[in-house]
C-alpha positions in Angstrom: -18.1 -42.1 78.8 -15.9 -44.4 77.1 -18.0 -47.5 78.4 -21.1 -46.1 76.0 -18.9 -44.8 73.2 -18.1 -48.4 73.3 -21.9 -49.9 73.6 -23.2 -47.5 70.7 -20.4 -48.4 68.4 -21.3 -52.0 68.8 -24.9 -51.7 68.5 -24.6 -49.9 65.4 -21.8 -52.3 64.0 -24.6 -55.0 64.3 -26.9 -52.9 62.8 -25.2 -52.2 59.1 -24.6 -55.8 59.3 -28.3 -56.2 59.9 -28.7 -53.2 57.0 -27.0 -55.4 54.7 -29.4 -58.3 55.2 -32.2 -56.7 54.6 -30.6 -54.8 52.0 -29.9 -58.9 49.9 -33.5 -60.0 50.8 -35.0 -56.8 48.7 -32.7 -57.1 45.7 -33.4 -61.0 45.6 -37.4 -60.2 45.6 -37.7 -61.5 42.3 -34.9 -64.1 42.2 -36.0 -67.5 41.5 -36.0 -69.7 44.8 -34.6 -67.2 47.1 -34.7 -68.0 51.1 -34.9 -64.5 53.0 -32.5 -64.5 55.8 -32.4 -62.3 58.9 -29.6 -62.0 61.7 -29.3 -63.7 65.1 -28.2 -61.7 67.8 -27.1 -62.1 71.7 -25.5 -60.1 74.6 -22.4 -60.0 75.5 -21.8 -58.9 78.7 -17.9 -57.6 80.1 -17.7 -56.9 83.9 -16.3 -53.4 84.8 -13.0 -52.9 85.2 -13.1 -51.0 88.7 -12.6 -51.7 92.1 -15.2 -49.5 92.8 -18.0 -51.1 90.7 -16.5 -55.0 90.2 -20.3 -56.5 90.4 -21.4 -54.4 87.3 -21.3 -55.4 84.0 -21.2 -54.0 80.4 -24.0 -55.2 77.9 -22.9 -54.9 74.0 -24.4 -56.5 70.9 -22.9 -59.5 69.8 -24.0 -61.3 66.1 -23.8 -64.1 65.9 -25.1 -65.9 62.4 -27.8 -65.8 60.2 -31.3 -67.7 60.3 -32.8 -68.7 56.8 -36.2 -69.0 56.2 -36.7 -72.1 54.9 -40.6 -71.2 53.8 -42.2 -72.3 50.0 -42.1 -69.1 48.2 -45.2 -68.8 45.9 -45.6 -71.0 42.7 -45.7 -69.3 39.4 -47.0 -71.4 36.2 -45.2 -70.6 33.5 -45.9 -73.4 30.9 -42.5 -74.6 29.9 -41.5 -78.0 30.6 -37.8 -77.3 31.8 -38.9 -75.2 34.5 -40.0 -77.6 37.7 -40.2 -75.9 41.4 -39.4 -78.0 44.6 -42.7 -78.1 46.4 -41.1 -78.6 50.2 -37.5 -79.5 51.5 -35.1 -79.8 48.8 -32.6 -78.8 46.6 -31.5 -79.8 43.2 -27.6 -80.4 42.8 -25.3 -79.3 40.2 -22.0 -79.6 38.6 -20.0 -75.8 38.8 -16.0 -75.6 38.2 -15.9 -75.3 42.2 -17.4 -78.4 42.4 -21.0 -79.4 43.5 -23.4 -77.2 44.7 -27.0 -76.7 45.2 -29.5 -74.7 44.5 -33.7 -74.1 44.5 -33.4 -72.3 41.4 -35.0 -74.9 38.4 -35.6 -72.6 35.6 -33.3 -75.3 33.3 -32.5 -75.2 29.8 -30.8 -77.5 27.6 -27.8 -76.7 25.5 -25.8 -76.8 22.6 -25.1 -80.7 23.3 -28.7 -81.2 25.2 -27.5 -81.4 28.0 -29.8 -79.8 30.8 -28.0 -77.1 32.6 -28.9 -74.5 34.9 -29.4 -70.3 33.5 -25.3 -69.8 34.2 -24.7 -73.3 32.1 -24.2 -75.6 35.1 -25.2 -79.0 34.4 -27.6 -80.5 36.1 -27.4 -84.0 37.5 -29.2 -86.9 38.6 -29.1 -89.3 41.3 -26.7 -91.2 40.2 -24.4 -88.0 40.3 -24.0 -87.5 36.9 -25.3 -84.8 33.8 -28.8 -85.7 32.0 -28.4 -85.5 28.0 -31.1 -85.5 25.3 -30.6 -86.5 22.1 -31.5 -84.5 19.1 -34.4 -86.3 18.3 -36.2 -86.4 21.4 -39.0 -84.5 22.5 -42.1 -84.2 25.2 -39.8 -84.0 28.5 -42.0 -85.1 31.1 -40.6 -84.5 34.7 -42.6 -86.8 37.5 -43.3 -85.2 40.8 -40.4 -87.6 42.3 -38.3 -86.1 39.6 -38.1 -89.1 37.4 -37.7 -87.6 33.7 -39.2 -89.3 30.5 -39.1 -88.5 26.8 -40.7 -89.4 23.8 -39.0 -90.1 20.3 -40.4 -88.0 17.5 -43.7 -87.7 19.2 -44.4 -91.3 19.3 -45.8 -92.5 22.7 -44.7 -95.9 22.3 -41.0 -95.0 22.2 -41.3 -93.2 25.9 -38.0 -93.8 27.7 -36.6 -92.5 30.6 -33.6 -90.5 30.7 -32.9 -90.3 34.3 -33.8 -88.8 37.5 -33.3 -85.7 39.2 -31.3 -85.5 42.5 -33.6 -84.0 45.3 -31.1 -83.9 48.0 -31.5 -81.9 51.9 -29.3 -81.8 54.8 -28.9 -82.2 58.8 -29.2 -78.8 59.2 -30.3 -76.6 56.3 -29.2 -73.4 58.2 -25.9 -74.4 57.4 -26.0 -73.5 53.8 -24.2 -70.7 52.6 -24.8 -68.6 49.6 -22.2 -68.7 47.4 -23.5 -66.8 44.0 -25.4 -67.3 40.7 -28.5 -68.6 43.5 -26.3 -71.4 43.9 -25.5 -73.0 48.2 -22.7 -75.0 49.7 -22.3 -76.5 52.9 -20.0 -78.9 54.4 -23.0 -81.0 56.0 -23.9 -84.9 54.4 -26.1 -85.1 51.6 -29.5 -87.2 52.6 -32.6 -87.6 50.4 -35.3 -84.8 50.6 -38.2 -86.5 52.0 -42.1 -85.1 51.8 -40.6 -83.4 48.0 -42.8 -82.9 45.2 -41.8 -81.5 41.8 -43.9 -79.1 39.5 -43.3 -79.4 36.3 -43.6 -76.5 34.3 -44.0 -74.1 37.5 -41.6 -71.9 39.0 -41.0 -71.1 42.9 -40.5 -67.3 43.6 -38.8 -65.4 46.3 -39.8 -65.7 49.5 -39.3 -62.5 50.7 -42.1 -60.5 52.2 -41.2 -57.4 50.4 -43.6 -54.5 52.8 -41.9 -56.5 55.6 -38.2 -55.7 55.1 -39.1 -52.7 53.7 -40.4 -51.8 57.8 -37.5 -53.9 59.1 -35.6 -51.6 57.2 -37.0 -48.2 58.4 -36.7 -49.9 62.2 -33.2 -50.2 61.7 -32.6 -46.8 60.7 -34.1 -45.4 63.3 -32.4 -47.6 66.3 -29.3 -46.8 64.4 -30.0 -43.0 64.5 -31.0 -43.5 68.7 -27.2 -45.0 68.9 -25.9 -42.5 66.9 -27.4 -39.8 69.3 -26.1 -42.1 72.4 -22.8 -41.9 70.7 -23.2 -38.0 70.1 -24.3 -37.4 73.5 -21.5 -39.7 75.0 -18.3 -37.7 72.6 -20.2 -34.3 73.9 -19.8 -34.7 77.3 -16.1 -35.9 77.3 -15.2 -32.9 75.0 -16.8 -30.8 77.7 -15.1 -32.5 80.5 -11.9 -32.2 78.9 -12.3 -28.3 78.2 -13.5 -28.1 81.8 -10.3 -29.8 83.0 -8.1 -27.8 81.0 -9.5 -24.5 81.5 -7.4 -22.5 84.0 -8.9 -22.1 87.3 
């Protein structure tokens, strides 16, 4: 009886894990960039500890990690010029007091120096590793599919210059970012250069969460966790009536 106290307390551990998941992909539905993520799970099997029954085993439910979906969320025009979306693998890298991080989020601004930083005021930087700055006078930011950014002086075509380029960096293994806040990732894995990247200027890449999707995942989850909670029920009933049985005189 203790064996499947044990096995429903597991799987149901998993499952508010699991819970809270799903729970991060529906309040990120409308957050710039977003990756859904969804758990990885495994058995994990104990042997009984009887001589009566040594060749038996106990299954419980082991997590293990999370697996991101790395899918384009949908592109959304939205007509300004510091807004660009990553079109494939990539991520844009930025300067935070923690150090650098990255992040799939490019609604940019500029500000009160011109320099282009992120919505929480992180500046942005190139490939050279270092901030992009505009001076007062320039206008018409023109950002180049290979991020490559170009500005005009006072309207005047002829004075185009370029002011840099953006860094479009990816990573052995992308499952190993971590969120870390403000749509912001960090990993410990080498930088490399994103390859097969385009940039959209004045675009911006939405969620990729499939919102009727969790929201089934979510009613799933509830129920398996209600079918453990009965196990568990069941399991706590019959040692309560065992024990009464016991301890009842004869």
């Amino acid at each position: 009886m203790d064996n499947a106290l044990l096995i429903g307390l597991s799987r149901q551990t998993a499952m508010m894990r699991e819970m809270s998941v799903v729970a991060s992909n529906l309040a990120n539905v409308n957050t710039t960039g977003y990756k859904s993520q969804s758990m990885l799970f495994d058995q994990y099997l104990m042997p009984v500890a009887s001589e009566q029954s040594p060749d038996k085993t106990l299954t419980f439910v082991q997590d293990y990690g999370h697996f991101r979906n790395l899918a384009d969320g949908e592109m959304r025009a939205t007509g300004n010029p510091l807004d660009v979306a990553i079109n494939g693998e990539g991520l844009f890298k930025v300067q935070t007091p923690q150090g650098v991080r990255y992040t799939r989020d490019g609604h940019f601004q500029l500000d009160d120096t011109g320099q282009l930083v992120t919505s929480q005021g992180y500046p942005v930087l190139s490939d050279a590793g270092t901030p992009i700055t505009f001076a007062i006078d320039e206008g018409h930011i023109t950002i180049a599919r290979d991020g490559t950014i170009t500005t005009t002086r006072d309207g005047i075509s002829a004075s185009e210059q370029q002011r840099g380029k953006l860094a479009l960096v990816s990573f052995p293994n992308m499952q190993s970012l971590r969120n870390e806040g403000d749509n912001l990732y960090v990993t410990d894995e080498p930088e490399q250069p994103a390859a097969n990247t385009r940039l959209i200027q004045g675009s911006l890449e939405g969620s990729n969460v499939k919102p009727i999707v969790e929201m089934t995942n979510m009613m799933e989850i509830l129920r398996s966790y209600q079918s453990a909670q009965n196990l568990v029920q069941s399991a706590d009933d019959m040692r309560r009536q065992a024990i009464s049985q016991i301890g009842s005189p004869a």
